[in-house]
C-alpha positions as CSV (number, residue, x, y, z in Angstrom):
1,X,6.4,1.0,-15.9
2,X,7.9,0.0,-19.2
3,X,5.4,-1.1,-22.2
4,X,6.8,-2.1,-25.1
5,X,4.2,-2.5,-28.4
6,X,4.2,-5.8,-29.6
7,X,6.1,-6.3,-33.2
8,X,8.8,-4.4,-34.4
9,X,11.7,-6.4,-33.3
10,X,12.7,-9.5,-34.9
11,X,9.3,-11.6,-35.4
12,X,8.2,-10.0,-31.2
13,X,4.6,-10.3,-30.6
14,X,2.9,-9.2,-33.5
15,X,4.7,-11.5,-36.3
16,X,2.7,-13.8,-38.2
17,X,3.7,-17.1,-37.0
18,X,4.6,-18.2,-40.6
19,X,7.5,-19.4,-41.4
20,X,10.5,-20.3,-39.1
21,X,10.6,-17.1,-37.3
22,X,11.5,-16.7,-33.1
23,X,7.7,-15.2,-31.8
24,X,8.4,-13.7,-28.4
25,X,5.1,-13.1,-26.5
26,X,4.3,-11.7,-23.1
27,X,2.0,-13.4,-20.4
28,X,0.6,-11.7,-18.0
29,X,-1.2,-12.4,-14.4
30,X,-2.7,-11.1,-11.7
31,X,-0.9,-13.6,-9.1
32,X,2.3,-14.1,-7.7
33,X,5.3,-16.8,-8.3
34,X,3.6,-20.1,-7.1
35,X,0.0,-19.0,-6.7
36,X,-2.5,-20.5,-9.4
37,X,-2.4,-17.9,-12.5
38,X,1.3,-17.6,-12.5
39,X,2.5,-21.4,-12.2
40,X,-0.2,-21.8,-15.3
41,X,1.5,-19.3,-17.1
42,X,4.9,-20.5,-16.5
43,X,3.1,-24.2,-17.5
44,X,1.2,-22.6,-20.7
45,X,4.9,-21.3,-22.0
46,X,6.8,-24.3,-21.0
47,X,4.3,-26.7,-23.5
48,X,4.2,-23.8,-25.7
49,X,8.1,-23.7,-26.1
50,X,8.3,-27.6,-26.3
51,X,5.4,-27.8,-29.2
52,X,7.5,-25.3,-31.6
53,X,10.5,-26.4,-31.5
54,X,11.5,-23.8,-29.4
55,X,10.3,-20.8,-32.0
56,X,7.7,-19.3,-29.2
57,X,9.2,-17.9,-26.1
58,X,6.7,-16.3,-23.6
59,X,7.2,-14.4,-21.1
60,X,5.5,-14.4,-18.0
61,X,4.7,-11.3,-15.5
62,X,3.9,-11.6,-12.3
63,X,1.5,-9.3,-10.8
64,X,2.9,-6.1,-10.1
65,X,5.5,-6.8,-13.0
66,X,3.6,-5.0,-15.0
67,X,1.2,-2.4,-13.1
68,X,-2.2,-3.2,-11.4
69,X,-4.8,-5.6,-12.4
70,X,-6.6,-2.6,-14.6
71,X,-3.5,-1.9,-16.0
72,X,-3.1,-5.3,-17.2
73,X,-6.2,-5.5,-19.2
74,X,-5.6,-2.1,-20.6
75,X,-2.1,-3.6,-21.9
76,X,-3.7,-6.5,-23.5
77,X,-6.5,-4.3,-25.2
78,X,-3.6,-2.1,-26.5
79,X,-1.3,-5.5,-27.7
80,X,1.2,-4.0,-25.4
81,X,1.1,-7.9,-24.2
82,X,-0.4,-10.9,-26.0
83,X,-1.5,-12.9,-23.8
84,X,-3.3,-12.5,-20.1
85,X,-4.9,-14.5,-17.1
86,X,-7.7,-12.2,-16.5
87,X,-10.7,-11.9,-13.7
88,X,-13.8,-10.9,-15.1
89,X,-14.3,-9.3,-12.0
90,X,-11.9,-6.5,-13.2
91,X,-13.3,-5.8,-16.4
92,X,-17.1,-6.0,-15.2
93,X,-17.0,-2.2,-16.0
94,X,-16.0,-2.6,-19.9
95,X,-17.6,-5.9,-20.6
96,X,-20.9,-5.7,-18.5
97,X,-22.2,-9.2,-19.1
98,X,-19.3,-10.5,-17.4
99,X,-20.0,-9.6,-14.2
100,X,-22.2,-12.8,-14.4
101,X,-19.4,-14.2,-12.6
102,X,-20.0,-12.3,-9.7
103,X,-23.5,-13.7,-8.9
104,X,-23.3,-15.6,-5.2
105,X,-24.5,-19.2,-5.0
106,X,-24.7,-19.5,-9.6
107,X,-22.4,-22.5,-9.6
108,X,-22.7,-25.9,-8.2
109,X,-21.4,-26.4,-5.1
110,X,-18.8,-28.9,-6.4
111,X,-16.3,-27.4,-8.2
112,X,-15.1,-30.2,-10.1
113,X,-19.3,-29.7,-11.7
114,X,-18.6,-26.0,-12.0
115,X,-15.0,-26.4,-14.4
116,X,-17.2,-28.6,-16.3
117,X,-20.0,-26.4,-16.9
118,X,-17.3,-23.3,-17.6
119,X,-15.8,-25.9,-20.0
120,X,-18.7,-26.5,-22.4
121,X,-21.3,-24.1,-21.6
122,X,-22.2,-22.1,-24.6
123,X,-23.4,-19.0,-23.2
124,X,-19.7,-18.2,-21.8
125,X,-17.4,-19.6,-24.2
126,X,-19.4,-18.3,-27.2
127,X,-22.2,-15.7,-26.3
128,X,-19.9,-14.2,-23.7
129,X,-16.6,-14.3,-25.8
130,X,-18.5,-12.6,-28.4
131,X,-18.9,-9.3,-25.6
132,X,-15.3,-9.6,-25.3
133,X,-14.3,-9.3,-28.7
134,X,-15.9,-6.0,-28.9
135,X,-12.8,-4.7,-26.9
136,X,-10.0,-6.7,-28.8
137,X,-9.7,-8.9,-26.0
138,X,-10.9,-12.9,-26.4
139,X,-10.8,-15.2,-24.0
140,X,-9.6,-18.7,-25.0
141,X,-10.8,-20.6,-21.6
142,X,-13.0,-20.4,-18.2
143,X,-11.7,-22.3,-15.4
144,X,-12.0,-22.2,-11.1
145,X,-9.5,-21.4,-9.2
146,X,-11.7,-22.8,-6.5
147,X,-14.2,-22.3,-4.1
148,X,-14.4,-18.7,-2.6
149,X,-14.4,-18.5,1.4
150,X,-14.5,-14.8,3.5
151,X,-12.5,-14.3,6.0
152,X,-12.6,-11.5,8.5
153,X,-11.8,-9.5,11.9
154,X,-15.7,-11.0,13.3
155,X,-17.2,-14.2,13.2
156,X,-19.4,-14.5,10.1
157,X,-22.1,-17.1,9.9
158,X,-25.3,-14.9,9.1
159,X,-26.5,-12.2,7.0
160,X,-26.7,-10.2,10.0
161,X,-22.9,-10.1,10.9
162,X,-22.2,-8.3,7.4
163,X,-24.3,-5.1,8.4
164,X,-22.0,-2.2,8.2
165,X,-19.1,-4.4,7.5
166,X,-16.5,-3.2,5.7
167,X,-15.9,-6.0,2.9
168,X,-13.1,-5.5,0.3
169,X,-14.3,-6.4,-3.5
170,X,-12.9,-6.5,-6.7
171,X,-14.4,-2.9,-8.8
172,X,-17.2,-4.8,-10.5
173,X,-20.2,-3.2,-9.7
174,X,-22.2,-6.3,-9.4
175,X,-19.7,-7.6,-6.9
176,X,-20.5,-4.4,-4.9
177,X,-24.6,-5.1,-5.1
178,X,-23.7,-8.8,-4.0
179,X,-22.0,-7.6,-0.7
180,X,-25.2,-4.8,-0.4
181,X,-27.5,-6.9,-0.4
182,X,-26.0,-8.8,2.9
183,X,-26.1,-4.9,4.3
184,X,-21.7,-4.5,3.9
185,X,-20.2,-1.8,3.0
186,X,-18.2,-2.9,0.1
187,X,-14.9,-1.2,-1.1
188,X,-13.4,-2.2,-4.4
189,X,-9.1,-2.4,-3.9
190,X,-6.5,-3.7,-5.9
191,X,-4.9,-7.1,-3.4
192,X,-1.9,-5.3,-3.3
193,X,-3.1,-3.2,-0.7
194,X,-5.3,-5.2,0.9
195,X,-3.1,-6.8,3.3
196,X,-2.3,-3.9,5.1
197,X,-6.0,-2.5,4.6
198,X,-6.8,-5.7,6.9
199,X,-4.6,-5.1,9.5
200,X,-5.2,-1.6,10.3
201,X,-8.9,-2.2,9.9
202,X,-9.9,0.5,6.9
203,X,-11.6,-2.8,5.3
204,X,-12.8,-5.7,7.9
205,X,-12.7,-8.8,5.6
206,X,-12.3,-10.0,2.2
207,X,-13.5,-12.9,-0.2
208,X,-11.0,-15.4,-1.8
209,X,-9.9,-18.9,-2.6
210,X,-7.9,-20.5,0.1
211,X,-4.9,-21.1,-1.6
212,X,-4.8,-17.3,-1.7
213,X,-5.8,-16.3,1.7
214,X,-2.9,-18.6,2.8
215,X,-0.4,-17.3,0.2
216,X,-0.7,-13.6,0.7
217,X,-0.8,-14.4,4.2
218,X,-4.2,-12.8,5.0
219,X,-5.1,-15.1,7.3
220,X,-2.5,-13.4,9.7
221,X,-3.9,-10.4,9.7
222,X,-8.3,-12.0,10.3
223,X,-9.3,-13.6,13.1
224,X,-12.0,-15.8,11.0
225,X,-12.0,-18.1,7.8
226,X,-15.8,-18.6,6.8
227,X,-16.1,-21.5,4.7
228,X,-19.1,-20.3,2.6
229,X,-18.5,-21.8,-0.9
230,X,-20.6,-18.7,-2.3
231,X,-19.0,-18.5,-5.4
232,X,-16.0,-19.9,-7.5
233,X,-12.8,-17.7,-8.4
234,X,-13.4,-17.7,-12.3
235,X,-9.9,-16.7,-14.4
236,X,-9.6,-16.3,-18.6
237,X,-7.3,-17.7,-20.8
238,X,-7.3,-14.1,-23.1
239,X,-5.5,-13.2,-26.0
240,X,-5.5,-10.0,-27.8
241,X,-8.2,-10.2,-30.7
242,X,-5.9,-8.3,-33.6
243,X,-3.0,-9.6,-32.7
244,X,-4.1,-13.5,-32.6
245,X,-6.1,-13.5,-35.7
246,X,-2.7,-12.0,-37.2
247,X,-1.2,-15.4,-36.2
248,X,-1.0,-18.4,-39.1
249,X,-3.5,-21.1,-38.6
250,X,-1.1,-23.6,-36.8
251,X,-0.1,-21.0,-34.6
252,X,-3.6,-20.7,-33.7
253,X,-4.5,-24.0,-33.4
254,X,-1.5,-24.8,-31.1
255,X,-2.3,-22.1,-28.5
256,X,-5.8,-23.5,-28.7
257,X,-4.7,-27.1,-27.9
258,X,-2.7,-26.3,-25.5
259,X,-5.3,-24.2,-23.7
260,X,-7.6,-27.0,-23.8
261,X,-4.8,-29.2,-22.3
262,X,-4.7,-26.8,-19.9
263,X,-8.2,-27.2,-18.3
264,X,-7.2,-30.7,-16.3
265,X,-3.4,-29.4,-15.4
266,X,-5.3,-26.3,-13.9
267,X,-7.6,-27.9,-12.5
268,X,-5.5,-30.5,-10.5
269,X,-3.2,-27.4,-9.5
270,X,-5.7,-25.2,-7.3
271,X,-7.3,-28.4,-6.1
272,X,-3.9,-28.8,-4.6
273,X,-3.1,-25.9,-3.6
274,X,-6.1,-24.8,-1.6
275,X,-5.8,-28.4,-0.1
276,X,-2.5,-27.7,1.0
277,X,-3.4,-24.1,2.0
278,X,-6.4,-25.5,4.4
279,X,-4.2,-27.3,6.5
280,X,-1.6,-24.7,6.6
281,X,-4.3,-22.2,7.9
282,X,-5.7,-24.5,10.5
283,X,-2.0,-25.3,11.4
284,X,-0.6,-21.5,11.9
285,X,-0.5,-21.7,15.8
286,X,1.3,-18.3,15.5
287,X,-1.7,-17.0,13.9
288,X,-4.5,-18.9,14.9
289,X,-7.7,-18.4,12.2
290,X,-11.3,-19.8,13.9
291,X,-12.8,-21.9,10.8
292,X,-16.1,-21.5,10.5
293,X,-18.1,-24.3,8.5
294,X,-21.6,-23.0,7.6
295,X,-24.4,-25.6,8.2
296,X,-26.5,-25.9,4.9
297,X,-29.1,-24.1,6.7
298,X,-27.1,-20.9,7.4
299,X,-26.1,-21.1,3.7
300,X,-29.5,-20.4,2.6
301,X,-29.8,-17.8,4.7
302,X,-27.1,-16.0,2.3
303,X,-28.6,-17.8,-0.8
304,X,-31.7,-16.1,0.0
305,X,-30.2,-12.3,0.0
306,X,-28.7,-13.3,-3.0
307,X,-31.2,-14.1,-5.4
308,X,-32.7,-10.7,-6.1
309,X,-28.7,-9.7,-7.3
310,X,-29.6,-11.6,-10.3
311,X,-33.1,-9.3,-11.2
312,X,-30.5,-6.6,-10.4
313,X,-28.2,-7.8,-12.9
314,X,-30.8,-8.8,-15.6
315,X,-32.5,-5.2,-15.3
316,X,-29.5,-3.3,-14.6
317,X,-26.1,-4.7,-15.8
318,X,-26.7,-7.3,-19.1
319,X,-27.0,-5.3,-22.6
320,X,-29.1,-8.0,-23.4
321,X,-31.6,-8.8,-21.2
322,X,-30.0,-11.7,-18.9
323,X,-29.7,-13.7,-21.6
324,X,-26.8,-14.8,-21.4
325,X,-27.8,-15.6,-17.7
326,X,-30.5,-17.3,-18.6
327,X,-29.0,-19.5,-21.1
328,X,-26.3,-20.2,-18.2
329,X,-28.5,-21.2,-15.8
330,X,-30.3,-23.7,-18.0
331,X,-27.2,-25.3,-18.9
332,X,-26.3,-25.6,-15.1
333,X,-30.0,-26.9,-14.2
334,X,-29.4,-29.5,-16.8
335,X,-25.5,-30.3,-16.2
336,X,-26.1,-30.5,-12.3
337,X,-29.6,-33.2,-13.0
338,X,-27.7,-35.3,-15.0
């Protein structure tokens, strides 16, 4: 793996942003070449290339490109990159209150009313950001990557069918108490190894948007899709702290536009995708994948061993108290009566 420490090298990374000077900058994600993070990179640079004049190139790593998804955020701490699409889910162990995210059943079902609660919601993009910036990292922008479904080696349409289950998680440990409480056996793993984890059986099932079950071709490899909807796949926007406050004003202000632009263009991308992904699923004769839609009555069966996660979270997890938590909720309660 080669890391090369932003500035040093004609205006790279670390420059100002004054002046006429070439800024190269380096993106990274924690998805592949057409999956959601890396075609809003690729995006992200494009407008970013087309608003200077050409004077900002970016970079963009796919995952792997760079090391594993702990890797990356330790490269963006550092400033070895500027810029990174980030899961909270991977830095619940550094930034506890972030692990929010990983609460089952938060959001509103409809994810179109989730992107625009994780677009204005104060408690994230200024309470939570705050947490962030304690470890040189801020995050610019919240957004969905859509709805989260499990699939898996048994059917799946109860609490019940999770005892002793073997469910692969990302390594925050409020995702792991999520999956407890249903009576799995959670097992954190990077995704690079979890296809082959599936199909010799050392994990039984996994939890992702569908445009990513279908892409990494997981569905091959389970017998069952569960369309739960228990949570949305939340990514950041993030920049490093030192090195974007070392940017001028305009600088800043253009990376800020353009990551507000972002929030539709992203959003109409995974709506897409995991539209697209659904019917290639339930198409894959060669691989046939039993959908399982969960009636609203076995959904609250699930919602029901969820709820205590968030005493768990409040008590165990937040630095603060659940504030943060609490001022979320409030502002969902209110967006989703409205």
């Amino acid at each position: 793996m080669v890391l090369a420490a932003c500035g040093g090298n004609g205006g790279d990374g670390g420059g100002s942003g004054s002046g006429g000077e070439t800024q190269n900058w380096k993106f990274v994600t924690e998805e592949v070449k057409g999956q959601v993070q890396y075609e809003y990179a690729e995006e992200f640079a494009k407008r970013m290339k087309e608003k200077s004049d050409g004077k900002v190139n970016i970079q963009v790593y796919e995952y792997g490109g760079l090391g594993t998804e702990s890797d990356q955020v330790e490269q963006l701490q550092n400033g070895a990159v500027q810029m990174a699409v980030m899961s909270p889910g991977f830095t619940g162990n550094m930034v506890k209150e972030g692990q929010i995210f990983a609460l089952h059943f938060l959001f509103p079902d409809s994810v179109k009313k989730t992107q625009e609660i994780l677009n204005t919601s104060e408690a994230l993009n200024t309470d939570l950001v705050e947490k962030y910036k304690e470890h040189n990292i801020t995050p610019l922008a919240f957004w969905t990557e859509g709805a989260m479904q499990w699939t898996s080696s048994k059917k799946i349409d109860s609490p019940d069918d999770f005892q002793n289950f073997k469910m692969r998680t990302q390594t925050s440990p409020l995702i792991l108490e999520s999956y407890k409480a249903y009576g799995a056996q959670p097992t954190p793993m990077s995704w690079s190894e979890l296809y082959t984890a599936l199909d010799r059986g050392t994990v039984q099932g996994q939890e992702n948007p569908i445009f990513f079950i279908g892409d990494a071709s997981f569905h091959e490899v389970q017998d069952y899709m569960t369309l739960s909807n228990h949570n949305n796949y939340v990514a950041m926007t993030t920049v490093n702290t030192d090195w974007f406050n070392g940017l001028s004003e305009d600088m800043q202000k253009m990376v800020k536009e353009t990551t507000k632009e972002m929030q539709d263009w992203v959003f109409k991308e995974q709506k897409k995708q995991n539209e697209e992904y659904l019917k290639v699923i339930k198409n894959d004769d060669e691989n046939p994948t039993e959908i399982v839609e969960l009636t609203e009555e076995q959904r609250q069966a699930f919602k029901e061993k969820a709820m205590p996660v968030r005493d768990f979270y409040r008590k165990e997890v937040s630095t603060v108290d659940g504030k943060i938590l609490d001022k979320l909720q409030k502002e969902i309660e209110k967006a989703t009566a409205e």
